[in-house]
N, C-alpha and C positions, 0 to 999 in steps of 0.2 A: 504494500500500500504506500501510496506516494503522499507527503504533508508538509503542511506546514502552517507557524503560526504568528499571529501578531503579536512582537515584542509589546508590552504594555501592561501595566500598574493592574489592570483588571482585563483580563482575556473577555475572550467574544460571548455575549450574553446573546441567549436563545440561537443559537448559530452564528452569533456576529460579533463583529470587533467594534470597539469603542468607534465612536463615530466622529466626525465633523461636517459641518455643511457652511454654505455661507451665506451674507447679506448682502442688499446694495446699500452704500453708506446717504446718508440723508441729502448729502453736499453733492450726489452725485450728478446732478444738472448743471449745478457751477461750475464743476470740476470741468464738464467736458467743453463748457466755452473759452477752457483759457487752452494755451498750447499747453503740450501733455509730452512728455519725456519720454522714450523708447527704449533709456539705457539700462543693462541689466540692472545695477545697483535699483536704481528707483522702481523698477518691475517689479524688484522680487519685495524691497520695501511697503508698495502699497499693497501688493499681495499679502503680505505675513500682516497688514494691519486692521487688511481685510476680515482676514480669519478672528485675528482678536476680537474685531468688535463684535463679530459673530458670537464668540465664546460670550459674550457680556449679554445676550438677547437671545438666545435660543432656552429656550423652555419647554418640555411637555408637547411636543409635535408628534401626533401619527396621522399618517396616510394610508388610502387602501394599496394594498399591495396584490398582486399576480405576477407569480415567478412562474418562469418554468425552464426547466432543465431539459438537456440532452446529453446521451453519453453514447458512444462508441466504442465499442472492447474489441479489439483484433480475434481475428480467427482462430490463434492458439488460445487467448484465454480465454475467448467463449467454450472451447471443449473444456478446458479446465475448471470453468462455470459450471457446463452446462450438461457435462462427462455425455450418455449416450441420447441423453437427447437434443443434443445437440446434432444440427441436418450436416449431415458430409461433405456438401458446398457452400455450404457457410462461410463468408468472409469477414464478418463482422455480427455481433449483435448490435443493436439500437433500442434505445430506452430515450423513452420520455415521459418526465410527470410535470405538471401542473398546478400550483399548491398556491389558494389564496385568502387573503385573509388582511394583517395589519401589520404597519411598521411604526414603532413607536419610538421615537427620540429624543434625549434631552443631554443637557449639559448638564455637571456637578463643577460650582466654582470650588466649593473647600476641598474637594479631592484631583481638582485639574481633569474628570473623568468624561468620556464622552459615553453614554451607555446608547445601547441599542435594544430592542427585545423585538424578537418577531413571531405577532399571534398565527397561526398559520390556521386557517378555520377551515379548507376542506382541502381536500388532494382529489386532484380527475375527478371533478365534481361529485365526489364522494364526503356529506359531513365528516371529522374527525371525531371518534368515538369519545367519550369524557372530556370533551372539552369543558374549561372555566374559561367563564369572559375574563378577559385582561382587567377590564376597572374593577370586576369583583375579586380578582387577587390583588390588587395593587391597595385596596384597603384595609388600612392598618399593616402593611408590611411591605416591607424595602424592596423597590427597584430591582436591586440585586440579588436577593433570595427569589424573587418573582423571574427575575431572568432565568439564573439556572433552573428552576423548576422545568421552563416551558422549554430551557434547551437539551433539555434528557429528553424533554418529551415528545419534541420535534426533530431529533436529530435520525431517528428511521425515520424520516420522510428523503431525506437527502440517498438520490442515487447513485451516485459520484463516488469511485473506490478513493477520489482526489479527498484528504483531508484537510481542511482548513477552515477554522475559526474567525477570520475578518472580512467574508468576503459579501461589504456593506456598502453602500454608495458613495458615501465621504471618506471614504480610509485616507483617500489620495491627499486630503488636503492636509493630514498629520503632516506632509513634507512642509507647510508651511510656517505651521505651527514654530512660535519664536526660537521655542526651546533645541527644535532640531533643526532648523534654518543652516544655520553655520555649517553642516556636516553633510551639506547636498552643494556641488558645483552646481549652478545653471549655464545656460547660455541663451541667445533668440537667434530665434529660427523667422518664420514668416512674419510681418507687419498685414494687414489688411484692414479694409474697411469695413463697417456694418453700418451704413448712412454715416453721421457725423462722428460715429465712435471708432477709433483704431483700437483693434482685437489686435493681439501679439499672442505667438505661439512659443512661451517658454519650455525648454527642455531643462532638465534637472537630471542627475546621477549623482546616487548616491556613495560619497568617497570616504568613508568614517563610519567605524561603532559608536554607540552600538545601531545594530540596526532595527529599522522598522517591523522588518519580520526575520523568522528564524526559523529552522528545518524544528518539525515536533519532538521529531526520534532524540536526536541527541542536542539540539539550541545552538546549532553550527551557522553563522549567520547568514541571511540572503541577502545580496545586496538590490533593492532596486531601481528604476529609472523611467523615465517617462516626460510628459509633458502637459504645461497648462494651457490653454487659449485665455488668456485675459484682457481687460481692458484697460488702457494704457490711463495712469492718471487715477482711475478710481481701485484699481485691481480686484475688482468684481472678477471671479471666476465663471466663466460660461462651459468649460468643457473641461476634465482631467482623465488623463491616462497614466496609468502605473501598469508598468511589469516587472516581471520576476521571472529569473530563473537560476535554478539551481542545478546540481550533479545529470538528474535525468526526468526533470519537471520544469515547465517553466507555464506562464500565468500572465495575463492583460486582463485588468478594470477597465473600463468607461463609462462615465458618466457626462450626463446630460442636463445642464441647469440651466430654468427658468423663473422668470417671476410670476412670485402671489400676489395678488393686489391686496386680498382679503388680510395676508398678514404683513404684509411689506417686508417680504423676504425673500431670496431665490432659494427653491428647493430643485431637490433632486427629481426630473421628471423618466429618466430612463437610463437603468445599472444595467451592463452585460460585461461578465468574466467569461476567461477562456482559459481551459490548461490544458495542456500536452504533456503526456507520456509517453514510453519509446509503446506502449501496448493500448494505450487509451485517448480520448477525445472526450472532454467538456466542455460545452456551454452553456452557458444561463442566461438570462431575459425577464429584469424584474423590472415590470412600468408598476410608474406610482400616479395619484389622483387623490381629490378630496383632504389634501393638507390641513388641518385645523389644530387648533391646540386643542389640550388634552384635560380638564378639569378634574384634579383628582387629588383627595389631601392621603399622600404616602410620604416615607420615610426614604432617602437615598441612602441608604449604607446598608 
C-alpha cells in the first residue's frame, strides 16, 4: 500500500488535513486602481497576507459536498485482488464511488489549527447506515473528538489502496502560511489579464524541512511543489496546485476558487487529486455548493 501524510500539529480529521482557504481583502477595488507590482518578493508578500487575514475571518463554514473517486488497479493486481474470479483478459479493474454529503471548516486561533470534518451522508446513492447528523454530535463536544469519530467511520468509504490523510481543498495554501513561507523558493511564470486584474502564475518548491507532508510508513519527508495563479496587488488566490512525489507515488491537488457574495469570501468551488502508482491510478472530483456558516455552540479541542 502506497501513503502518505500531512506533517501537522493535528493530522486529517474525518479523512482530511487541516485546512486553509482564503478571502478577498476589503481594499481590494482600490488596490486594483493603482499600478500593482509583479515582482516575486511583493507576490509572495501579499499572498502570505492574504492567507492571514483569512486565518482572522474564517469561522464555522460547510458546504455541500459530492466527491467521487476512481481507481484503476493493473492486471497483475486485479488477479491478486481478485484471484479466480478475476476474467483472463482482464487488463485493468475500475472502481468508482460517489459519496455525498458535507464539508465542514473552521479555523482554531489558540491552537494555529485549520480543522476539516467531512459528513459523508450516502455513497452510490445508497443512505449511510447509522449515520449522526454532524450538528447533533458537535453538541456539547469538541470539533476534534467529533472529527475522529466520523473518520473511523468514513474511512471504508475510500476506494483508493493510495493512503493519505490531507487530501482537502486548501492544503495548498499551508505553503503560504507565514510560518512556512521562508522554506519554499518561488518564482513567476505567466503574467495575464482577467479584465483590469493581472493574474500571475507563481511557482513555488519546496527547499527545506521540515516538510509539508511525509511518507506514513516510516515520516521520511516528501518534498512538494507547485503553483498559485494570483492577483497581482491584492494576492487573492484564484487557483492552487500542489504535487508530490515520492520513491514510487506521486500526487497533484487542484483547486478552484470563487467568490461568495452571501459571505464575502472566496471558497473552494472544485478539488481534484491525482496519484500514480507503478500498479494503480486515482482520481477524485469533489464540487462544492451552498457555503454558509455553521451555527453551533461546540468546544474546539
Amino acid at each position: 500500500m502506497n501513503s502518505a501524510v500531512c506533517r501537522r500539529p493535528l493530522r486529517g480529521v474525518a479523512g482530511a488535513a487541516l485546512v486553509t482557504a482564503v478571502v478577498a481583502h476589503a481594499s481590494a477595488q482600490e488596490s486594483r486602481s493603482q499600478p500593482t507590482s509583479v515582482s516575486v518578493p511583493t507576490l509572495v508578500e501579499a499572498a502570505t497576507a492574504y492567507v492571514e487575514e483569512y486565518e482572522a475571518q474564517l469561522s464555522y463554514l460547510v458546504a455541500a459536498e459530492t466527491y467521487t473517486q476512481h481507481e484503476q488497479v493493473s492486471a497483475f493486481s486485479a488477479r491478486a485482488l481478485l484471484g479466480p474470479a478475476a476474467s483472463p483478459g482482464m487488463n485493468t479493474v475500475d472502481t468508482k464511488r460517489v459519496m455525498r454529503g458535507e464539508l465542514f471548516l473552521t479555523f482554531e486561533p489558540s491552537t494555529h489549527m485549520w480543522i476539516a470534518v467531512r459528513d459523508i451522508a450516502d455513497v452510490d446513492g445508497k443512505p449511510v447506515a447509522n449515520r449522526q447528523d454532524l450538528q447533533t454530535l458537535l453538541r456539547g463536544r469538541s470539533i476534534t473528538s467529533v472529527g475522529e469519530q466520523l473518520k473511523e467511520h468514513n474511512a471504508r468509504f475510500n476506494i483508493s489502496r493510495v493512503e493519505r490523510n490531507f487530501n482537502e481543498p486548501t492544503f495548498a495554501l499551508q505553503v503560504l502560511e507565514r510560518k512556512n513561507v521562508s522554506r519554499f523558493q518561488f518564482t513567476r511564470n505567466a503574467v495575464t489579464k482577467a479584465g483590469d486584474v493581472a493574474l500571475v502564475t507563481l511557482r513555488f518548491d519546496e527547499r527545506d524541512g521540515p516538510t509539508l507532508v511525509v511518507a506514513l510508513t516510516d515520516h521520511h519527508p516528501i518534498y512538494c511543489s507547485g503553483e498559485f495563479v494570483v492577483e497581482a496587488g491584492t494576492g487573492q488566490v484564484r487557483r492552487a496546485v500542489i504535487r508530490f512525489k515520492d520513491t514510487t507515488l506521486s500526487g497533484e491537488f487542484t483547486t478552484a476558487y470563487v467568490p461568495d457574495s452571501a459571505l464575502a469570501l472566496w471558497v473552494p468551488s472544485r478539488f481534484t487529486e491525482k496519484w500514480a502508482a507503478p500498479d494503480e491510478t486515482v482520481t477524485g472530483d469533489a464540487k462544492y455548493s451552498n457555503w454558509r456558516r455553521f451555527e453551533v455552540t461546540s468546544r474546539i479541542k
